[in-house]
KOLLUMRO-967008 format. One line per 8 residues: number of its first residue (from 1); their letters; for each residue x, y, z of C-alpha. Coordinates in pm, 1 decimal. Example, Ala and Ser with C-alpha at 12.3 -4.5 7.8 and 13.67 -1.06 7.14 Angstrom:
2
1 = AS = 1230.0 -450.0 780.0 ~ 1367.0 -106.0 714.0
//
This chain:
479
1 = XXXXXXXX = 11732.4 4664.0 2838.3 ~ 11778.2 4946.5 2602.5 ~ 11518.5 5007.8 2319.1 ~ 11630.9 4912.4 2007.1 ~ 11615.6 5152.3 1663.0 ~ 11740.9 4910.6 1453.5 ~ 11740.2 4503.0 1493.1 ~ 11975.4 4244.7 1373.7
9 = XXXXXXXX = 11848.8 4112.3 1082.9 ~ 11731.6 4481.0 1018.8 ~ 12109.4 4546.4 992.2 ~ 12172.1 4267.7 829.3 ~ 11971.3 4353.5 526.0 ~ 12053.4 4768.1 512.8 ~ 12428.4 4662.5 492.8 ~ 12402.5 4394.0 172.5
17 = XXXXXXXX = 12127.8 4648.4 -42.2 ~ 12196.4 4994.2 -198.1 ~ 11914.0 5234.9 -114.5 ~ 12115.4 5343.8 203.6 ~ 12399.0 5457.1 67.8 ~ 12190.5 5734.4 -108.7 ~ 12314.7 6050.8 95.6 ~ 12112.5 6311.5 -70.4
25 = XXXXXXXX = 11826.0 6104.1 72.0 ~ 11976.9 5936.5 420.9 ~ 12270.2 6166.0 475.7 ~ 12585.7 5897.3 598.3 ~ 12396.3 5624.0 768.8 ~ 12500.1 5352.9 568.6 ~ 12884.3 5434.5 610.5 ~ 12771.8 5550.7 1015.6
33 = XXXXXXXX = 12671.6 5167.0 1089.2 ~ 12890.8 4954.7 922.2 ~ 13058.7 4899.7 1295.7 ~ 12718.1 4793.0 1460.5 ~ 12508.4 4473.2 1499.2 ~ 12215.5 4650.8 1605.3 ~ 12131.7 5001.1 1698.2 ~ 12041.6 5041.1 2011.9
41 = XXXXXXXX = 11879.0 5397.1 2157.5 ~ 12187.0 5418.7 2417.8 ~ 12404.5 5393.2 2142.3 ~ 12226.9 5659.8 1897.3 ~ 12229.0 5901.3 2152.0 ~ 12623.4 5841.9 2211.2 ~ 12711.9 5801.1 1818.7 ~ 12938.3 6102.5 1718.6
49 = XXXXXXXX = 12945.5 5926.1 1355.5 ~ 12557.1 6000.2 1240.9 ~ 12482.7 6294.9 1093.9 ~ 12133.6 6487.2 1128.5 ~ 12006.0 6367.3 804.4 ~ 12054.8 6013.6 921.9 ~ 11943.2 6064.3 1297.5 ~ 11587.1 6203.7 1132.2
57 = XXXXXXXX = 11570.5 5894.1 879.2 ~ 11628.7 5616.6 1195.5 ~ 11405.5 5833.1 1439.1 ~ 11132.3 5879.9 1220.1 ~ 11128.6 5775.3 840.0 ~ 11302.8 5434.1 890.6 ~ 10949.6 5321.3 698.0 ~ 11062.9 5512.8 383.8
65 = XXXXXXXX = 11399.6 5336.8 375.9 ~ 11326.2 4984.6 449.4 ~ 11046.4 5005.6 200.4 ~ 11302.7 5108.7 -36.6 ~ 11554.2 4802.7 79.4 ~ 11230.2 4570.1 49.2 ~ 11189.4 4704.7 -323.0 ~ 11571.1 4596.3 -455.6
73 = XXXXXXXX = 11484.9 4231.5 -298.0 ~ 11290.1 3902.3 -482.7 ~ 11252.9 3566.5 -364.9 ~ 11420.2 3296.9 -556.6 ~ 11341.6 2996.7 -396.6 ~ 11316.3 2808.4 -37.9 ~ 11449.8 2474.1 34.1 ~ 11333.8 2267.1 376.2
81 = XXXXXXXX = 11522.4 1979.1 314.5 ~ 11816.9 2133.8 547.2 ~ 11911.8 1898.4 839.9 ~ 11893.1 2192.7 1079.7 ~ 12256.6 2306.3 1052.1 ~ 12184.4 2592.5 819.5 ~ 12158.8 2969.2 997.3 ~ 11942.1 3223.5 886.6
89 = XXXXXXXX = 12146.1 3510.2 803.7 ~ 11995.9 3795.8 952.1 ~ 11906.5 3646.0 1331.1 ~ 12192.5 3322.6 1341.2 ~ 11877.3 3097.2 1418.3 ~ 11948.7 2734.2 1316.0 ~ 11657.1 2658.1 1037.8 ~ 11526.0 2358.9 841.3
97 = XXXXXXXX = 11295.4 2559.8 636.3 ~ 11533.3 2846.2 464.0 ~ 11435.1 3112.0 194.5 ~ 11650.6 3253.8 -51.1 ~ 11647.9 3629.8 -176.8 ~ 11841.0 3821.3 -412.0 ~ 11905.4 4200.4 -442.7 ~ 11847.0 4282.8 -780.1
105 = XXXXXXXX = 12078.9 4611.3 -752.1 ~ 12440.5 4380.6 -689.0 ~ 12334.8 4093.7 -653.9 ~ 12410.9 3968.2 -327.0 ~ 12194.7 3671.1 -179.8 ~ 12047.6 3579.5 161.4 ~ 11916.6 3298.7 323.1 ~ 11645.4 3368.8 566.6
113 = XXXXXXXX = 11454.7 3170.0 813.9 ~ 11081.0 3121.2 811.7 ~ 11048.9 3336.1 1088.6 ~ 11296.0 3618.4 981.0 ~ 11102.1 3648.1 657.3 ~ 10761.8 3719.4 797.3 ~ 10943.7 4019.1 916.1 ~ 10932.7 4146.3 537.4
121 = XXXXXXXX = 10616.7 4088.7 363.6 ~ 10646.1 4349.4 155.9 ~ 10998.5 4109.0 -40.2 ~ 10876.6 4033.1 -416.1 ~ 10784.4 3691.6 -471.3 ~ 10828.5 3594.4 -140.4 ~ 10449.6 3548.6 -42.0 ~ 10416.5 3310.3 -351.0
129 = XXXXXXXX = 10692.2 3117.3 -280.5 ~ 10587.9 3075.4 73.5 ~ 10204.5 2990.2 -53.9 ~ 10347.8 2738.2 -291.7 ~ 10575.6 2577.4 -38.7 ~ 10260.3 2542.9 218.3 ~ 10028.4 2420.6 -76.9 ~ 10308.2 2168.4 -169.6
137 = XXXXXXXX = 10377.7 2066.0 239.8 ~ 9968.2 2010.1 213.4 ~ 9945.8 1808.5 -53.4 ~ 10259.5 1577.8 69.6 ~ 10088.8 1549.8 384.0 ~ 9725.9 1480.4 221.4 ~ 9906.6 1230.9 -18.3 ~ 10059.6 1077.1 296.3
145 = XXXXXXXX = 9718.1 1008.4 487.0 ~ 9561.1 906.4 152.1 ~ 9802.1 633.6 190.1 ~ 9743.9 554.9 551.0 ~ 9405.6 519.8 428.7 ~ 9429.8 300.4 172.5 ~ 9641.7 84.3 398.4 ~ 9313.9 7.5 623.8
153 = XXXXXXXX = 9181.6 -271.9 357.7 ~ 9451.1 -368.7 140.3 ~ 9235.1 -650.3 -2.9 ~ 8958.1 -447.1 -109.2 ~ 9136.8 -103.2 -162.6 ~ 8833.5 24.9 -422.2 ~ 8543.1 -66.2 -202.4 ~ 8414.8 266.5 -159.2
161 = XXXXXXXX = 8500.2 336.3 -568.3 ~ 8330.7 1.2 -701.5 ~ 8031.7 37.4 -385.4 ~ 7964.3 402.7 -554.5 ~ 7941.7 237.1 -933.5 ~ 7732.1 -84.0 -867.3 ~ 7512.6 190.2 -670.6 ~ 7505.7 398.4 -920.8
169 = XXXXXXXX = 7466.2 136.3 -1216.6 ~ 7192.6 -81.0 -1028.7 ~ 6972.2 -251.7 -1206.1 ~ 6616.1 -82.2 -1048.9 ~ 6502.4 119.0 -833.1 ~ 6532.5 81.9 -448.9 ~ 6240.0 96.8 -166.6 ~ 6259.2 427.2 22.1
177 = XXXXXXXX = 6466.5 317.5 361.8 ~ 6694.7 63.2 187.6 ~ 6787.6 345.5 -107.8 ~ 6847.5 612.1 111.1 ~ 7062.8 384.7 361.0 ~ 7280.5 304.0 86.6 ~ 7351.8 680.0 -2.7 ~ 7379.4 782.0 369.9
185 = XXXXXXXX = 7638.9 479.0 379.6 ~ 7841.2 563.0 108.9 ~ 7817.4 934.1 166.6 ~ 7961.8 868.6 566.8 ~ 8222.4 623.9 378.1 ~ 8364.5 918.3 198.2 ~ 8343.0 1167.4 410.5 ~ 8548.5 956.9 665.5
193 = XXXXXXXX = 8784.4 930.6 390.3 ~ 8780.8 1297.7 264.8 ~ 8802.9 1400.8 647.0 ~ 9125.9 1227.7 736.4 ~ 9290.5 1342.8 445.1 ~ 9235.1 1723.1 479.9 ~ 9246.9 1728.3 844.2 ~ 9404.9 1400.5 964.0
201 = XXXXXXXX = 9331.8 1250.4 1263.6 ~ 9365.2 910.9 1502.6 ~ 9421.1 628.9 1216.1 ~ 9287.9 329.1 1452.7 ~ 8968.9 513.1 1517.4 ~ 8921.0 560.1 1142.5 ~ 8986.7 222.9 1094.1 ~ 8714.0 133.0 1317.4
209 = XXXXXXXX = 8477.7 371.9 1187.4 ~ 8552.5 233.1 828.6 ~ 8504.6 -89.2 930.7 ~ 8194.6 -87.1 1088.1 ~ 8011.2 146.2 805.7 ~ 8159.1 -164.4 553.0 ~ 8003.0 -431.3 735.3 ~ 7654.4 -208.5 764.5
217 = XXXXXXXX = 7699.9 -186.8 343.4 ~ 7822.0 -528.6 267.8 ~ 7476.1 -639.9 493.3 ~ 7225.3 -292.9 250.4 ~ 7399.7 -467.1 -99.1 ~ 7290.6 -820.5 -20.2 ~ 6939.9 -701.5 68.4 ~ 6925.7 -493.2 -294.1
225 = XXXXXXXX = 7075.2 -818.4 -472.7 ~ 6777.4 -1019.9 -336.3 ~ 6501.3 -791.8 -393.9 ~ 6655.4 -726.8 -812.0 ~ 6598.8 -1121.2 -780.2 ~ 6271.4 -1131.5 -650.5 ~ 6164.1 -838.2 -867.1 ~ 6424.0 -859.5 -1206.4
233 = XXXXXXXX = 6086.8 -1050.1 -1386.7 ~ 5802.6 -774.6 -1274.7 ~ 5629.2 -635.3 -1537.1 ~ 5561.8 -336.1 -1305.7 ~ 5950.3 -279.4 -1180.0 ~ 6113.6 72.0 -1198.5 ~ 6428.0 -49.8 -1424.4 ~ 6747.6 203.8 -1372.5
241 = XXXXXXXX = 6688.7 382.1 -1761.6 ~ 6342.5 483.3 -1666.0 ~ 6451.9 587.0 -1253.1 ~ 6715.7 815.1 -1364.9 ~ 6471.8 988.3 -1571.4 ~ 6181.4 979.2 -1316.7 ~ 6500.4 1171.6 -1095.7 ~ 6575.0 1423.0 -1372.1
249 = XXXXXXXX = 6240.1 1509.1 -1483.4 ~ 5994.1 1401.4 -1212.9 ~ 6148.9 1411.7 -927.7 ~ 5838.4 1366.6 -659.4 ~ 5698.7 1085.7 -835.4 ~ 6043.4 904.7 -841.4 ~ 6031.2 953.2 -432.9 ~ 5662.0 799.0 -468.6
257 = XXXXXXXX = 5767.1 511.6 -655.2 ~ 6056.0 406.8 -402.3 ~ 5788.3 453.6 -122.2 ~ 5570.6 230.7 -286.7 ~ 5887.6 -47.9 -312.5 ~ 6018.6 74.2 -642.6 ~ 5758.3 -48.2 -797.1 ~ 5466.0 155.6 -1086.1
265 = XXXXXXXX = 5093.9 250.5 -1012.5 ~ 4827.6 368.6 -1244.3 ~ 4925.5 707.6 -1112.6 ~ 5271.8 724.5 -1122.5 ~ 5319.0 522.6 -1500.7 ~ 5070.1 813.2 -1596.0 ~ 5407.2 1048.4 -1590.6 ~ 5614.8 760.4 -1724.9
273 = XXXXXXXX = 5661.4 900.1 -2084.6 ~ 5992.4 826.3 -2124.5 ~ 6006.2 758.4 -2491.8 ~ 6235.0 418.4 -2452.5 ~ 5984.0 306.5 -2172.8 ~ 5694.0 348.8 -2429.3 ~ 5875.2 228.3 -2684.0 ~ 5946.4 -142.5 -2474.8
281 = XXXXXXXX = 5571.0 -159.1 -2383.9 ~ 5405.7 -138.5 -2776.7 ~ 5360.7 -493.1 -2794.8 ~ 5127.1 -501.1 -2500.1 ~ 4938.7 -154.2 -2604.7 ~ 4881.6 -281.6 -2933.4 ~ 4770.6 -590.0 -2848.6 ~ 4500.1 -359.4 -2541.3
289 = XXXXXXXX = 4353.0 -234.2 -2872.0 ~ 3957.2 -313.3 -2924.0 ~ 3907.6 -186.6 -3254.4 ~ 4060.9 -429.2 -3574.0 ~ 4137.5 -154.7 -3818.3 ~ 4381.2 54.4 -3588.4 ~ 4709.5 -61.0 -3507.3 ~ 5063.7 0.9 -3358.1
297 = XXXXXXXX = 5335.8 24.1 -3590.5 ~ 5625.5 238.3 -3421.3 ~ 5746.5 509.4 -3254.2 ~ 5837.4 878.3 -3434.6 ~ 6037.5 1057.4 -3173.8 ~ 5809.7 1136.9 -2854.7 ~ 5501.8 977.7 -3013.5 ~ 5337.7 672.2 -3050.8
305 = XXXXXXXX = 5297.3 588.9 -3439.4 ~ 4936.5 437.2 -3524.5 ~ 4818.6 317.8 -3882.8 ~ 4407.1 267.5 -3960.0 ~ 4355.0 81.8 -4271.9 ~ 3922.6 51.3 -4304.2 ~ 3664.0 63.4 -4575.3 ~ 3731.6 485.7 -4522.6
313 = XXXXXXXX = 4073.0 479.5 -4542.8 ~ 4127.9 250.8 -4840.5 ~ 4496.6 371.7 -4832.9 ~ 4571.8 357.3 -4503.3 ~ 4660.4 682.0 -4261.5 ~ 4910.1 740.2 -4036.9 ~ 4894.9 912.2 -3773.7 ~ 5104.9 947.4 -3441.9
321 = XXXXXXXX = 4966.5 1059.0 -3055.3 ~ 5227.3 1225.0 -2775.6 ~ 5396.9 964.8 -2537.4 ~ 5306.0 1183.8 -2238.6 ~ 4925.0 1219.8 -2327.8 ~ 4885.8 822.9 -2427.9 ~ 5075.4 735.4 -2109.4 ~ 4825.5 963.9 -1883.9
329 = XXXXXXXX = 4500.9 857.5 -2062.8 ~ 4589.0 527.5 -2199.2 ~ 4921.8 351.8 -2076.6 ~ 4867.2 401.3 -1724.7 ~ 4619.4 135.0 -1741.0 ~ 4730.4 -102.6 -2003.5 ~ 5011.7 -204.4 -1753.9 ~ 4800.8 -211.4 -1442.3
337 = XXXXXXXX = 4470.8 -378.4 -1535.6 ~ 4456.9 -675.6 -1759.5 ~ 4113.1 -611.3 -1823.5 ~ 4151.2 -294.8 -1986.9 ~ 4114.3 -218.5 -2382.0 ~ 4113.9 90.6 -2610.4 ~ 3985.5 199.4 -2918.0 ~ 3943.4 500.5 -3160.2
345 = XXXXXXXX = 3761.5 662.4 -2882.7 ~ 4001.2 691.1 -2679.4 ~ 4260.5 832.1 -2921.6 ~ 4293.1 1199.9 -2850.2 ~ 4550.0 1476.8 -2965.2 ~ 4601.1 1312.8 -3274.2 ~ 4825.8 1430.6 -3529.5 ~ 4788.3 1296.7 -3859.1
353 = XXXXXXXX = 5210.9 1255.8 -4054.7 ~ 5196.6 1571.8 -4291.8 ~ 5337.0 1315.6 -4621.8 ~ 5196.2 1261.9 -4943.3 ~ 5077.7 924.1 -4904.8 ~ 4873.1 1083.9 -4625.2 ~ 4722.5 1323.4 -4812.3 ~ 4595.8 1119.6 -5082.8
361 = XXXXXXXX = 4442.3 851.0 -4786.0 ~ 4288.2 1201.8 -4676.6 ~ 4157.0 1309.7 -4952.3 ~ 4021.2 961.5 -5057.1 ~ 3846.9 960.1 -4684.1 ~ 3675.2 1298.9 -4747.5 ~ 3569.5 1335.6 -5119.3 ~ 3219.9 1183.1 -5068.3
369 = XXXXXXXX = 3110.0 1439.8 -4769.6 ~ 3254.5 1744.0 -4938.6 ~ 3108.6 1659.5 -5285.0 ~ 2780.8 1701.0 -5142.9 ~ 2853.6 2081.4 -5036.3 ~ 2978.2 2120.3 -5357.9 ~ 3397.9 2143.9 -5245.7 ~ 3657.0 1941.4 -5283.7
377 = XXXXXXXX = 4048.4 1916.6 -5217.0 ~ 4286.6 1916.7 -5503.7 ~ 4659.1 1882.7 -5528.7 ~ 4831.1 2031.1 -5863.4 ~ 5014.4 1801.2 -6072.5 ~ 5266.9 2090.9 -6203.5 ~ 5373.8 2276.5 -5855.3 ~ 5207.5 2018.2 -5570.6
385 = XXXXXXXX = 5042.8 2310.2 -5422.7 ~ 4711.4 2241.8 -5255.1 ~ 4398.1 2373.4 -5324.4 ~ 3987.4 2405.3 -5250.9 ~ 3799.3 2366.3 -5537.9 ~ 3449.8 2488.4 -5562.1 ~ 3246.6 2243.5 -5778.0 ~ 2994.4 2398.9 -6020.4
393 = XXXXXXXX = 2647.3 2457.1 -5852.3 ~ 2288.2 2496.6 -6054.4 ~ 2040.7 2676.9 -5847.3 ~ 1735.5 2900.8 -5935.7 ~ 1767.8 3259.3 -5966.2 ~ 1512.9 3287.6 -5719.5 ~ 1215.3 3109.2 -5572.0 ~ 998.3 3309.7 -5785.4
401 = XXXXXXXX = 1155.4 3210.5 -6075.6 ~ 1234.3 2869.6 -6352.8 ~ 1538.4 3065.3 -6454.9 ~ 1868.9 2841.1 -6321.6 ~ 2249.6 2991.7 -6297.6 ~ 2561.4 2797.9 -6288.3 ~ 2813.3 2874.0 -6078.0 ~ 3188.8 2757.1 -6249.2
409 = XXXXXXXX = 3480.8 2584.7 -6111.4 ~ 3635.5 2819.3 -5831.0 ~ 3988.3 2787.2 -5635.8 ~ 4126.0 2873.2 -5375.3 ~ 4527.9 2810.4 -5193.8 ~ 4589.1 2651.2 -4879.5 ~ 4854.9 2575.3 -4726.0 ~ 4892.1 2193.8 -4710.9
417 = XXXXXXXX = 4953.6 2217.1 -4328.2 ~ 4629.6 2433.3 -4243.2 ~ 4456.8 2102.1 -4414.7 ~ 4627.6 1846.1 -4189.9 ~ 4551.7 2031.0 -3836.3 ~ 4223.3 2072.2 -3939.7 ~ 4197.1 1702.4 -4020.1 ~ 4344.4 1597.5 -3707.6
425 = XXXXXXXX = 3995.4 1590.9 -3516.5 ~ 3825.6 1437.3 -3816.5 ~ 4057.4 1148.5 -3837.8 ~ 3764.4 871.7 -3670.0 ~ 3467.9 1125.1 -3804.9 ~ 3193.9 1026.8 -3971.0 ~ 3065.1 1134.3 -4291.2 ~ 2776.5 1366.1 -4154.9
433 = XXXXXXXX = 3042.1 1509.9 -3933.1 ~ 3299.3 1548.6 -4179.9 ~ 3017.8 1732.3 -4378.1 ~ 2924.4 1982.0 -4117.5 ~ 3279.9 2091.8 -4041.8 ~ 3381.5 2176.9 -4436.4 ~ 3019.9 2317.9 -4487.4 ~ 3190.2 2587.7 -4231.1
441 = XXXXXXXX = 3456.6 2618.2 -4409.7 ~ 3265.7 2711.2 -4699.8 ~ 3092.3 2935.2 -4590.6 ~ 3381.4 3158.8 -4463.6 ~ 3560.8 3093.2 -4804.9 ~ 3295.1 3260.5 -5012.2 ~ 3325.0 3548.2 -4762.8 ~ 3686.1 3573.7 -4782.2
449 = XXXXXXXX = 3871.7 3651.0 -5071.0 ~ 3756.0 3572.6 -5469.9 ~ 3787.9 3219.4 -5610.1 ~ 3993.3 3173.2 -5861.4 ~ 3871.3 3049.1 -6213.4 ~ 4008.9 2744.0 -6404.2 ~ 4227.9 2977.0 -6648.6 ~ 4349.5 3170.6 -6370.3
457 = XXXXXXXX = 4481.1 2909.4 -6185.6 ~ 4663.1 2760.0 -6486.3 ~ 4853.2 3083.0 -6558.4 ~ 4940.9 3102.9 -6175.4 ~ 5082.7 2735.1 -6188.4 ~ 5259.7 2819.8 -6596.5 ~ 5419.4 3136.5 -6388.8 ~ 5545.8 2952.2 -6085.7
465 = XXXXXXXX = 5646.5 2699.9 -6318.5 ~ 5880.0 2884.0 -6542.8 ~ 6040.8 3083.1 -6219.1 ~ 6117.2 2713.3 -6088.3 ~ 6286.2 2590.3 -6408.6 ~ 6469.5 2960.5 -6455.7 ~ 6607.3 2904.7 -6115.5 ~ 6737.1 2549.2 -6187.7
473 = XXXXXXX = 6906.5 2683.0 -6446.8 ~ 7111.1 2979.4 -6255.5 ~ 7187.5 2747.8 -6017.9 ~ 7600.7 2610.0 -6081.7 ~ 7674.6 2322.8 -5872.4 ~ 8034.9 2326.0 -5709.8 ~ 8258.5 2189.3 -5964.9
//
């Protein structure tokens, strides 16, 4: 059979575009082949029509002019409804699947078959119409096996949906084997689902397969359902609230608390600071406590809120202690041995509320030690900033000598804030200590900067005054 130059649906196309009838470029072959089907090399080599110009484009630079045919062609559409009586135009090939171009130059149109158009990638438009057309075939054919599927158990078409929410939504937390049989269940569930859908496959053996993995899950639920009975009442239970965050934050002691039949130890409740697990348990830590004048009285985001109320602290004190350290020195054992109690002791990493009420319980607490170093703590009445105060001391000029001098009233600022974390480890002091730890304090202060006098202090408070009261008064509210 001869070899030929130029094919069918090759001719097909040249004859209904307008780059060949360019002769500068192609000389007369699109006039030269309006008589043929198909070029064959027999028939080049007889033609007496072609010219050279022509003969060198279909010998050798047929490339330049069907990329140039390609150019003046888009895709418009495809349609594979056709009941396999429509041709493709450029091979005659009966086709249920049919594209449609259209030359942009004079607008003629084609239909072409799927196969014909793989023969011209380079058309515009036509790779996305032929993507979209195999995404859209895909989904119809997922959408019918996701049918098929749901066909299998009619009467329970949401078993694998409502088995993944009671799951997720149980009530506590699993033993090792049973928890992870569930997941493995529900995740082979799925995947037989998601499986058949992509790829298809034999339906009965499916059915089988889902059938069997139901009855295994049906069998793993009641066994959960029982043990949530036997255990709903357990002081000690890992409830769902308290799991999820074991998962999220630590992860290995969740594992060791399913190993150990989802129920809490002394060791793993010691990483069980979740602050609405604290916060359920208060009742039973306050009522662990040995010593009368402490007490539990709330929660203040991740801490544990604590009032003493003694001969000290007249006004009481409030002060709060992290979740995370009370659960690893304290909790832990409040909820694992009945015979356990703690007291002021035991209270560590203390941090006293930073209020005013607090403050003035402070201050109460400590003016007896500090009056006997000569200090004291003072809050202004005018500004509310806080202050030492150096009391007036006599002493003797020197041991040699009756003469006496007199110190007067010094002061010094603080920052309110320095006082409270510097309170925090005095909070369950006693006096001597208390002493000890200001005498220090002292002693750096009257190597430090110069203590204010009385008058001084005044004018500073007058000045800060006035600014305030000036700036109240350039302030304009929005109307």
């Amino acid at each position: 059979m001869a070899k030929l130059l130029i094919r069918r649906d090759e001719m097909i196309l040249l004859k209904n575009s307008e780059a060949g009838k360019n002769f500068d470029l192609y000389g007369n072959l699109f006039a030269a082949l309006q008589t043929y089907d198909v070029l064959s090399e027999d028939e080049f080599n007889k033609s007496q029509t072609l010219d050279d110009k022509a003969r060198a484009v279909i010998l050798n630079n047929k490339k330049i002019l069907f990329d140039e045919i390609k150019n003046e062609w888009s895709g418009i559409g495809c349609n594979d409804e056709a009941t396999g009586e429509i041709r493709c135009q450029l091979c005659r090939t009966k086709n249920k699947l049919v594209f449609y171009i259209h030359n942009k130059l004079n607008d003629n149109e084609l239909n072409v078959g799927s196969e014909c158009i793989k023969k011209f990638p380079g058309i515009e438009n036509v790779a996305k119409i032929r993507r979209t057309h195999n995404e859209q075939q895909k989904y119809q054919a997922e959408s019918k096996r996701r049918i098929e599927f749901d066909e299998i158990d009619l009467t329970d078409i949401n078993y694998i949906k409502e088995s993944e929410e009671w799951f997720k939504n149980f009530k506590i937390l699993l033993p090792y084997k049973l928890f992870h049989d569930i997941e493995t269940l529900l995740y082979n569930l799925n995947s037989l689902k998601t499986t058949y859908i992509k790829s298809g496959g034999e339906i009965t053996y499916v059915k089988k397969q889902y059938f069997e993995l139901k009855t295994l899950l049906k069998k793993c639920k009641k066994e959960a359902e029982n043990i949530y009975q036997r255990n709903k009442g357990q002081l000690l239970v890992c409830r769902k609230g308290l799991a999820d965050w074991l998962n999220s934050n630590h992860n290995d002691i969740w594992e060791a608390v399913m190993k150990n039949g989802g129920l809490l130890n002394t060791e793993t409740l010691k990483y069980c600071y979740e602050t609405e697990f604290v916060q359920s348990h208060l009742k039973r830590f306050n009522a662990r406590i040995s010593d009368g004048d402490i007490s539990i009285i709330g929660m203040n985001g991740p801490s544990i809120r604590f009032m003493i109320k003694n001969s000290d602290y007249i006004y009481p004190l409030y002060f709060g202690m992290n979740c995370k350290v009370f659960m690893q020195n304290i909790g832990c054992y409040c909820l694992t041995n009945k015979n356990y109690h703690f007291g002021k002791k035991d209270l560590v990493n203390i941090s006293v509320e930073q209020t005013n009420s607090n403050f003035d319980a402070m201050c109460n607490r400590i003016m007896s030690p500090l009056e006997k170093i000569g200090l004291q703590i003072e809050r202004s009445e005018y500004t509310g900033e806080k202050y030492y105060v150096r009391l007036p001391q006599t002493t003797r000029a020197s041991k040699w000598s009756n003469r006496v001098e007199t110190t007067e009233l010094g002061y010094k600022k603080i920052a309110e804030s320095a006082i409270f974390t510097k309170f925090n480890a005095l909070v369950f002091a006693s006096d001597e200590e208390i002493e000890a730890a200001f005498a220090r304090i002292l002693s750096q202060l009257n190597r430090t900067t110069k203590w204010l006098t009385k008058v001084e202090k005044e004018k500073m408070e007058e000045i800060s005054k006035s600014l305030t009261i000036q700036q109240q008064r350039e302030f304009v509210p929005y109307a």
